[in-house]
Each structure stands twice: as structure tokens, then as C-alpha cells.
N, CA and C of each residue as an Amber inpcrd file, in Angstrom:
protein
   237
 107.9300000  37.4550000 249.7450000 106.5780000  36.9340000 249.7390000
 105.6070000  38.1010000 249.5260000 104.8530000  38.2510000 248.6260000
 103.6370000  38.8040000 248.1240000 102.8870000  38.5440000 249.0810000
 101.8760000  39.9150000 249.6150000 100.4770000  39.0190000 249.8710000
  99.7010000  40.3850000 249.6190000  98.0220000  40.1380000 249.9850000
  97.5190000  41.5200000 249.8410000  96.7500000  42.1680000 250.9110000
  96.6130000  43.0990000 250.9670000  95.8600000  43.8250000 252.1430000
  94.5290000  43.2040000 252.0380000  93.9650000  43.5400000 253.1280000
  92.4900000  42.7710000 253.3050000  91.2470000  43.7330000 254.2330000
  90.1600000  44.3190000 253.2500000  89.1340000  45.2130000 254.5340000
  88.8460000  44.6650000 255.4510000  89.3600000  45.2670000 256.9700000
  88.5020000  45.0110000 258.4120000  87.7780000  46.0970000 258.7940000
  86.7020000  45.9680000 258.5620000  85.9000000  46.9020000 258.8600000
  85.9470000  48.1820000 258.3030000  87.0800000  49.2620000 258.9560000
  87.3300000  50.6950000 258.6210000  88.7720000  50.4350000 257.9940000
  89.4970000  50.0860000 258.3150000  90.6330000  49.5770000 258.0930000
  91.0530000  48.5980000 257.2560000  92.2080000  48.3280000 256.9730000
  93.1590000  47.3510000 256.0900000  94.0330000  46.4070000 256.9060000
  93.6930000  45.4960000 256.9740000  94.9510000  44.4880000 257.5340000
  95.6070000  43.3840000 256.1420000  96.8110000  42.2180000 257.1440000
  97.3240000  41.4000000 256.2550000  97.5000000  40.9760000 256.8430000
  97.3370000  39.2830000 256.6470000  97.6020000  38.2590000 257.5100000
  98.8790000  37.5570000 257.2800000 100.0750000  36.9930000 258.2430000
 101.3020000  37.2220000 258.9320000 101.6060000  35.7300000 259.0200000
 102.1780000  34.8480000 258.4170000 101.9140000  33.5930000 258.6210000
 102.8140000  32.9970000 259.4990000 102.5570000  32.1140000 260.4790000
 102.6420000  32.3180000 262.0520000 104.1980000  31.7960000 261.9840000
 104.8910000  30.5800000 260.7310000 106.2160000  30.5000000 261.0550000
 106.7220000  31.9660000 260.8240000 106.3600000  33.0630000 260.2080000
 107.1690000  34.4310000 260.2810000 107.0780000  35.2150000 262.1180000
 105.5410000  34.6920000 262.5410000 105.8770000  35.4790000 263.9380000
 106.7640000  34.7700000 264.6780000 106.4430000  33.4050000 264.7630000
 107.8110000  32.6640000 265.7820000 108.8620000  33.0770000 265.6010000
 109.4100000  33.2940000 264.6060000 110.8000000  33.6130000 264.5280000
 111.4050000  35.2410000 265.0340000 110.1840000  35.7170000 264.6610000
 109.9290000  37.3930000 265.8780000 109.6260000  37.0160000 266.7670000
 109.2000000  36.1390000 267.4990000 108.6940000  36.6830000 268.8820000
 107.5520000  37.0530000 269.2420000 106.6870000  36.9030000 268.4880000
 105.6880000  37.8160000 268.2520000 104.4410000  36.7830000 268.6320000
 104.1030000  37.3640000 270.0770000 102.4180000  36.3220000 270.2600000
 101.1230000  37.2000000 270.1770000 101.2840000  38.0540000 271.0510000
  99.6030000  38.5170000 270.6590000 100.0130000  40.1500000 270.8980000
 100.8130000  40.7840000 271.1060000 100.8820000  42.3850000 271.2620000
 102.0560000  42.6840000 270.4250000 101.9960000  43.7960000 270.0400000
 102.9540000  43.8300000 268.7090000 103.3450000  45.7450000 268.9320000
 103.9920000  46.0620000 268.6760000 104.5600000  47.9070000 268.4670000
 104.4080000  48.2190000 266.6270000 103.6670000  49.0930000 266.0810000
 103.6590000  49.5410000 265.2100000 104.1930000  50.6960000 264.8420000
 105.5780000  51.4330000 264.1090000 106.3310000  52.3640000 264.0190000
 105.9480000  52.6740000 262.5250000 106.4620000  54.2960000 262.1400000
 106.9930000  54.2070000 260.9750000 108.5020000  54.4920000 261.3630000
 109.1630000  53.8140000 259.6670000 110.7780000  54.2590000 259.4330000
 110.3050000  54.6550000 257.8960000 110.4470000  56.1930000 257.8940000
 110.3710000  56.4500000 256.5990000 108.9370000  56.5490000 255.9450000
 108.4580000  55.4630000 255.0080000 107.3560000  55.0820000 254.4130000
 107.3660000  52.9920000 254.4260000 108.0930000  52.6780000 255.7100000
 107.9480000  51.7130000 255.6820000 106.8920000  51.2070000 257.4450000
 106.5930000  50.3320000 257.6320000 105.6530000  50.0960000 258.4840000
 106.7550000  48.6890000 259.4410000 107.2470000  49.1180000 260.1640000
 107.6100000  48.3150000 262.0050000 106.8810000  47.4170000 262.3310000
 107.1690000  46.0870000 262.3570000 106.1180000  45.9020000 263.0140000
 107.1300000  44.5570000 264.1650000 107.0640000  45.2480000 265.4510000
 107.8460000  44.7880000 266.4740000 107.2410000  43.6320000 267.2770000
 107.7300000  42.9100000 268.0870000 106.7580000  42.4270000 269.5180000
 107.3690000  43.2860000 270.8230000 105.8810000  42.8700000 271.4230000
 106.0910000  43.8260000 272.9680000 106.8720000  43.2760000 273.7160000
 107.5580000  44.0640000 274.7080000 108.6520000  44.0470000 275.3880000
 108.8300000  44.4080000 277.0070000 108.1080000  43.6790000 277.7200000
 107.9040000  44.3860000 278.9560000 109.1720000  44.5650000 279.7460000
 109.2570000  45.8090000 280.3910000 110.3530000  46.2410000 280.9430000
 110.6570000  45.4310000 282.1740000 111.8590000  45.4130000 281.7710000
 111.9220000  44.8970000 282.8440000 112.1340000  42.7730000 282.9500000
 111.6280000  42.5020000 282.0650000 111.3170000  41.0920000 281.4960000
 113.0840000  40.4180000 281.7620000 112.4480000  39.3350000 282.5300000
 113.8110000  38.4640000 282.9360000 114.7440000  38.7760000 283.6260000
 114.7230000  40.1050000 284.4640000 115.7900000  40.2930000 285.3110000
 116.3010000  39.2510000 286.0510000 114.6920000  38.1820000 286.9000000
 114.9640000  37.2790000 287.5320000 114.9720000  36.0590000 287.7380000
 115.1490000  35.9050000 285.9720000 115.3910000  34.1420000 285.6370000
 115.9280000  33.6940000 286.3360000 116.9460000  33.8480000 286.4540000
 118.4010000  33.1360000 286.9720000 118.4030000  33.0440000 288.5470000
 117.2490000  34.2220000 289.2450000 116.9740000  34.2600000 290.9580000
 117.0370000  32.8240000 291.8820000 117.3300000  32.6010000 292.5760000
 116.9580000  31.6340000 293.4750000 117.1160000  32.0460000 294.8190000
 115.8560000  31.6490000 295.5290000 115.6240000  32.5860000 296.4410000
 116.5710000  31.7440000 297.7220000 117.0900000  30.7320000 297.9750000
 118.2300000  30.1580000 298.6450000 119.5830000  30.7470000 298.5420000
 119.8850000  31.3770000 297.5030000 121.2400000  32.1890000 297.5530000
 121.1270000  33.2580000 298.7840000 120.0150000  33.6910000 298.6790000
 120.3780000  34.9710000 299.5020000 120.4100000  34.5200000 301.0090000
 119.7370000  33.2190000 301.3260000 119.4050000  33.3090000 302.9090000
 120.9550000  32.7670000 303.3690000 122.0950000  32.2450000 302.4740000
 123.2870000  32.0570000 303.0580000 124.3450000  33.0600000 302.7640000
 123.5950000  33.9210000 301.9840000 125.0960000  35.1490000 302.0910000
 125.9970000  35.7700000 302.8750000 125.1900000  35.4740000 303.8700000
 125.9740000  36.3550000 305.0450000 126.2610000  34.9580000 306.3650000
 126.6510000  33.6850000 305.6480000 127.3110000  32.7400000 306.5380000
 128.7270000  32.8350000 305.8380000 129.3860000  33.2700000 305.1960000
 130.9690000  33.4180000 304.7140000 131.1430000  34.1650000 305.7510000
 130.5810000  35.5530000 306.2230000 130.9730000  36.8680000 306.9590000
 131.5710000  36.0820000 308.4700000 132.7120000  36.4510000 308.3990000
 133.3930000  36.4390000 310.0020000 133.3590000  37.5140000 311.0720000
 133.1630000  37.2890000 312.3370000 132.9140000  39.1090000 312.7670000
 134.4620000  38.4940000 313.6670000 135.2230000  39.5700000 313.3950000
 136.3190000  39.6750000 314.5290000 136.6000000  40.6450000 315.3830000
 137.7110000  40.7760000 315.9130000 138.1210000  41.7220000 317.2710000
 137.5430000  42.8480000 316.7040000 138.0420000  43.5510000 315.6270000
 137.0820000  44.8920000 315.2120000 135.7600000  45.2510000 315.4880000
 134.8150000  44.0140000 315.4540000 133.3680000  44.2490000 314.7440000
 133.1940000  44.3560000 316.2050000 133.5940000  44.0550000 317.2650000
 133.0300000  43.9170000 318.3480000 133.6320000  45.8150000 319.3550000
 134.1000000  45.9980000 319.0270000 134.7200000  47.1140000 319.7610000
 133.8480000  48.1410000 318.9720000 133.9680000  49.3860000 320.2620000
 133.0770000  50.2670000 320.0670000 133.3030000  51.4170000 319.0640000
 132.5820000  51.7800000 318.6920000 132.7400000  52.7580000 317.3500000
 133.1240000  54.2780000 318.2650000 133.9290000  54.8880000 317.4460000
 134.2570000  56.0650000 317.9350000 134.2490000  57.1840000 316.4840000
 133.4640000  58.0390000 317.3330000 132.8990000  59.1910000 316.5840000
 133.3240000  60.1510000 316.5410000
């Protein structure tokens, strides 16, 4: 796809037609690189993003009902 640059103000932009950003990822913050003499143009990526989809905060309050304490746990520690 052809298109052409366009004056903003001081600058040059090109407008990105939005089924090309969906398919990047791409909503409103973007990373601009060079490779070479070609121009990157990424979406942002916050660190860290989705570690805790999958969280549910009920797993954790029964983790420690499996744990059995036996004759060991109860006798005194020796140092």
C-alpha cells in the first residue's frame, strides 16, 4: 500500500489505517526505532503487563489447608 507523507506543523506524518493498527496492537502509544534506514513502528508494552490475569485472590487464602503439622512440627528445635 502506497500512501504519502503529510505536513504537521514542523514535521511529516502518515496516516495508518486503523484495520493495520488492530492487527498490531496498536491504540494510542506507539515506540519509534530505526533498523537501518527503515522506520519501527511498535506498540507500547508495559512491563510487567498480565502477570496477573490468571490471579485469583481465593487460591491463596486455602493454601496452607493441605499442610498437616505432625509429631515433628511440634517438638522443639535444636540448635
Amino acid at each position: 500500500m502506497k500512501s504519502n507523507l503529510r505536513k504537521i506543523g514542523n514535521s511529516r506524518g502518515v496516516l495508518i489505517p486503523a484495520p493495520f493498527l488492530a492487527a498490531c496492537g496498536i491504540e494510542d502509544e506507539i515506540v519509534l526505532r530505526l533498523d537501518g534506514k527503515r522506520i519501527i513502528i511498535e506498540p507500547v508494552h508495559a512491563p510487567r503487563a498480565g502477570w496477573f490475569d490468571d490471579y485469583r485472590e481465593d487460591d491463596d487464602e486455602n493454601v496452607w489447608l493441605d499442610l498437616v503439622e505432625d509429631e515433628s512440627d511440634q517438638k522443639e528445635w535444636q540448635w
